[in-house]
N, CA, C and O atoms as CSV, one atom per row, in Angstrom:
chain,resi,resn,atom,element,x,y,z
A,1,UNK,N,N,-2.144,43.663,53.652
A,1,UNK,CA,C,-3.086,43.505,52.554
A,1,UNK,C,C,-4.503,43.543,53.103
A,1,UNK,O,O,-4.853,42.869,54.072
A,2,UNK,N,N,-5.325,44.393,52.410
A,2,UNK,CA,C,-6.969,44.841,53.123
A,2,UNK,C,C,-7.424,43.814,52.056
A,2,UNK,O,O,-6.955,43.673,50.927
A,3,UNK,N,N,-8.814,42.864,52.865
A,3,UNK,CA,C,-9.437,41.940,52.138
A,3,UNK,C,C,-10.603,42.845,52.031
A,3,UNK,O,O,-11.013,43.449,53.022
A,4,UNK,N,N,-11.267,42.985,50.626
A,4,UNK,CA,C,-12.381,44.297,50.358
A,4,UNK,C,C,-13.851,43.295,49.438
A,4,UNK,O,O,-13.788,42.174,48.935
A,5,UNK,N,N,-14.854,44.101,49.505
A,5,UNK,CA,C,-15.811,43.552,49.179
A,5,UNK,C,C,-15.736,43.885,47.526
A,5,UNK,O,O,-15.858,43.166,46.534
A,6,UNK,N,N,-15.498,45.206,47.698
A,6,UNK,CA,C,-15.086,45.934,46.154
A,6,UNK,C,C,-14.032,46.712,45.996
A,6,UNK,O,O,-13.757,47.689,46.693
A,7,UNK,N,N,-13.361,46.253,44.986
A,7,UNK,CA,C,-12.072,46.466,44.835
A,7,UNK,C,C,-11.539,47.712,43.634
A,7,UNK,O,O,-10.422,47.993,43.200
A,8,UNK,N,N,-13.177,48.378,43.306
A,8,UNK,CA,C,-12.978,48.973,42.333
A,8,UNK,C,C,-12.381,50.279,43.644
A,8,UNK,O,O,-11.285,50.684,43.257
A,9,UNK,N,N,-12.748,50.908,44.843
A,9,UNK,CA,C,-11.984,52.051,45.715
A,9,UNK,C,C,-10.558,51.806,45.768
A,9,UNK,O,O,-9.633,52.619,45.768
A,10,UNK,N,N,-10.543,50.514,45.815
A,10,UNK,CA,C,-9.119,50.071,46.003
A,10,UNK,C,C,-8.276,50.629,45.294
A,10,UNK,O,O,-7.354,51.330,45.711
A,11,UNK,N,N,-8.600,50.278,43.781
A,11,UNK,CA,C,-7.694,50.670,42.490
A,11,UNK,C,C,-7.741,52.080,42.545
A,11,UNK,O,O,-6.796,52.701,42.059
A,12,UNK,N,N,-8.948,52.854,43.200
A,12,UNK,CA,C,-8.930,54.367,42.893
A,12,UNK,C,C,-7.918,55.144,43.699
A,12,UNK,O,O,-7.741,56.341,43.472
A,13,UNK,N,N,-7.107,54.360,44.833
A,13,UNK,CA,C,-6.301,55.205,45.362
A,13,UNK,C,C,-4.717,55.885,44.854
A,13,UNK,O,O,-4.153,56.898,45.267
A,14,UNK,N,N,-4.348,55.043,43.967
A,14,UNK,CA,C,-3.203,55.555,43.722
A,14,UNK,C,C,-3.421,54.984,41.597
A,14,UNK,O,O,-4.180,54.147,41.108
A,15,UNK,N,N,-2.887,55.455,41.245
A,15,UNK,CA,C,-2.941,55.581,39.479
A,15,UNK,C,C,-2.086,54.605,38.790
A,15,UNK,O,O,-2.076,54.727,37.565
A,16,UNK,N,N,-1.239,53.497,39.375
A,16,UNK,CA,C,-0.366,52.910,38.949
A,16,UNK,C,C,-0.931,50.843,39.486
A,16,UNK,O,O,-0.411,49.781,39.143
A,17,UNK,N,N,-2.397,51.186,40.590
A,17,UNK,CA,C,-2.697,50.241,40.870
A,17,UNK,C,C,-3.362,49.182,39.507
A,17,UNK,O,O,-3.639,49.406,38.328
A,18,UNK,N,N,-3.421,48.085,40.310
A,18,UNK,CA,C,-3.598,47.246,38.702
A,18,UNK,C,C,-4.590,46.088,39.302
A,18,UNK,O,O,-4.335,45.790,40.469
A,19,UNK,N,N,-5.438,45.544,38.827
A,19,UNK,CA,C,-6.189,44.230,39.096
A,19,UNK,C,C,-5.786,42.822,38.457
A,19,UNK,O,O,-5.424,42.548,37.313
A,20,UNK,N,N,-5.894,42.359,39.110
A,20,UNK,CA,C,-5.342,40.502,38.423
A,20,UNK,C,C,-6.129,39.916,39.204
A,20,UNK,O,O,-6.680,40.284,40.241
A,21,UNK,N,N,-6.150,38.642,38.431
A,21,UNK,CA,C,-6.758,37.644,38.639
A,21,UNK,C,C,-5.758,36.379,39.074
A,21,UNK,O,O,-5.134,35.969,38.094
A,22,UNK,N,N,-5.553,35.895,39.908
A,22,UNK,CA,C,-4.653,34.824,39.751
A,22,UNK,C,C,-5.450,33.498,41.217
A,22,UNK,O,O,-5.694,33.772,42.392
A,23,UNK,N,N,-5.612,32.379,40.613
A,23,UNK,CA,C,-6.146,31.100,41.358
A,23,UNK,C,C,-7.657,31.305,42.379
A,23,UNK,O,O,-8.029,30.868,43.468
A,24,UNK,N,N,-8.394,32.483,41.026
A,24,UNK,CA,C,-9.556,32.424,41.484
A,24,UNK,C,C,-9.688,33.760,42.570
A,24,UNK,O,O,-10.787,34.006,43.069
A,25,UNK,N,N,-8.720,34.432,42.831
A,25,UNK,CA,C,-8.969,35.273,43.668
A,25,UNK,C,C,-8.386,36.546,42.976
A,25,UNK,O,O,-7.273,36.529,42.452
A,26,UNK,N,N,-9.301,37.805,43.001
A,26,UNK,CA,C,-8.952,38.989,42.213
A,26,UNK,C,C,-8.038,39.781,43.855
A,26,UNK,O,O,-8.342,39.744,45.048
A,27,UNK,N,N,-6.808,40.457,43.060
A,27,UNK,CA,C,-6.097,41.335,43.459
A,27,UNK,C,C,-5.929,42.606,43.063
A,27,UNK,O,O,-6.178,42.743,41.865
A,28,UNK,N,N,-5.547,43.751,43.708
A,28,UNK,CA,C,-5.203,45.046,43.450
A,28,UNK,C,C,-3.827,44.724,43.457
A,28,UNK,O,O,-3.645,43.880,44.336
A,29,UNK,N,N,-2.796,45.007,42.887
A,29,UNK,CA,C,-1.189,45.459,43.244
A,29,UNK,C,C,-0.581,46.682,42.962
A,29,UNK,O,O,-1.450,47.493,42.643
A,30,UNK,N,N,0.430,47.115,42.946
A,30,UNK,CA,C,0.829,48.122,43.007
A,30,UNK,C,C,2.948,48.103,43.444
A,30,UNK,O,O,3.698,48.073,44.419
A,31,UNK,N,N,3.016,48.160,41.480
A,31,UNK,CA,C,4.608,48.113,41.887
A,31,UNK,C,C,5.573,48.945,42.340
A,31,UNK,O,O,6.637,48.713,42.914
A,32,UNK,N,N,4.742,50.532,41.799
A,32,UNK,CA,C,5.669,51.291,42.153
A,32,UNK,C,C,5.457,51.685,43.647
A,32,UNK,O,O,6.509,52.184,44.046
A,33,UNK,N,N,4.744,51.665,44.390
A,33,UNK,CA,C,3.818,51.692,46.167
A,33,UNK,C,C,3.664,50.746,46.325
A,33,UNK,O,O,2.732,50.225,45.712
A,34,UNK,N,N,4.354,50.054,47.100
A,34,UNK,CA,C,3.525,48.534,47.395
A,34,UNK,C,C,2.693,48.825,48.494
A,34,UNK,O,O,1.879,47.963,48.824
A,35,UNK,N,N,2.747,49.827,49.088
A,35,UNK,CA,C,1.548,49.761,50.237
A,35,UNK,C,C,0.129,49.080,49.515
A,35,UNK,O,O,-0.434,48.077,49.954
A,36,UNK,N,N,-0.153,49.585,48.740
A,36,UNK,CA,C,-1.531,49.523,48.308
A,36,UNK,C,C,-1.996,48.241,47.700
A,36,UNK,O,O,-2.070,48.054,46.486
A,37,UNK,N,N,-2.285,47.428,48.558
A,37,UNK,CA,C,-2.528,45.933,48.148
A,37,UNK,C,C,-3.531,45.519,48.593
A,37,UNK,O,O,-3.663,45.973,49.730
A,38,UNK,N,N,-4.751,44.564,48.177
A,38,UNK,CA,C,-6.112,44.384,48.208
A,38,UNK,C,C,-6.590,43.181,47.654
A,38,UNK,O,O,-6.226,42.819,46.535
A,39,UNK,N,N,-7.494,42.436,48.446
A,39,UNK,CA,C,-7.791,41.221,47.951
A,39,UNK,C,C,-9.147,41.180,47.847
A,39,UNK,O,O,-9.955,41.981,48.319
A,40,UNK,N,N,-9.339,40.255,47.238
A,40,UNK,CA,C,-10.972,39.825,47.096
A,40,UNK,C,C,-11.185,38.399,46.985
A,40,UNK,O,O,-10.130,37.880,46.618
A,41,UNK,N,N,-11.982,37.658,47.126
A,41,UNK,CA,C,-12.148,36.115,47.168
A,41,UNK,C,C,-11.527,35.160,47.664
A,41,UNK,O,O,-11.936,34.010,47.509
């Protein structure tokens, strides 16, 4: 998991990525690739 300043490149890599919010810290995920995972805060 890449910790990123901005997470909007993040989401741009693959089309199925998604942002959440969960305990204050925003995430990228990605169910159908899990490679593509990204944190922020």
């Amino acid at each position: 998991m890449k910790v990123r300043n901005s997470l909007k490149s993040a989401k741009n890599r693959h089309r199925d990525c998604r942002v959440i919010r969960r305990k204050g810290r925003v995430y990228v995920i990605n169910k159908t690739n899990r490679r593509f995972k990204a944190r922020q805060g």
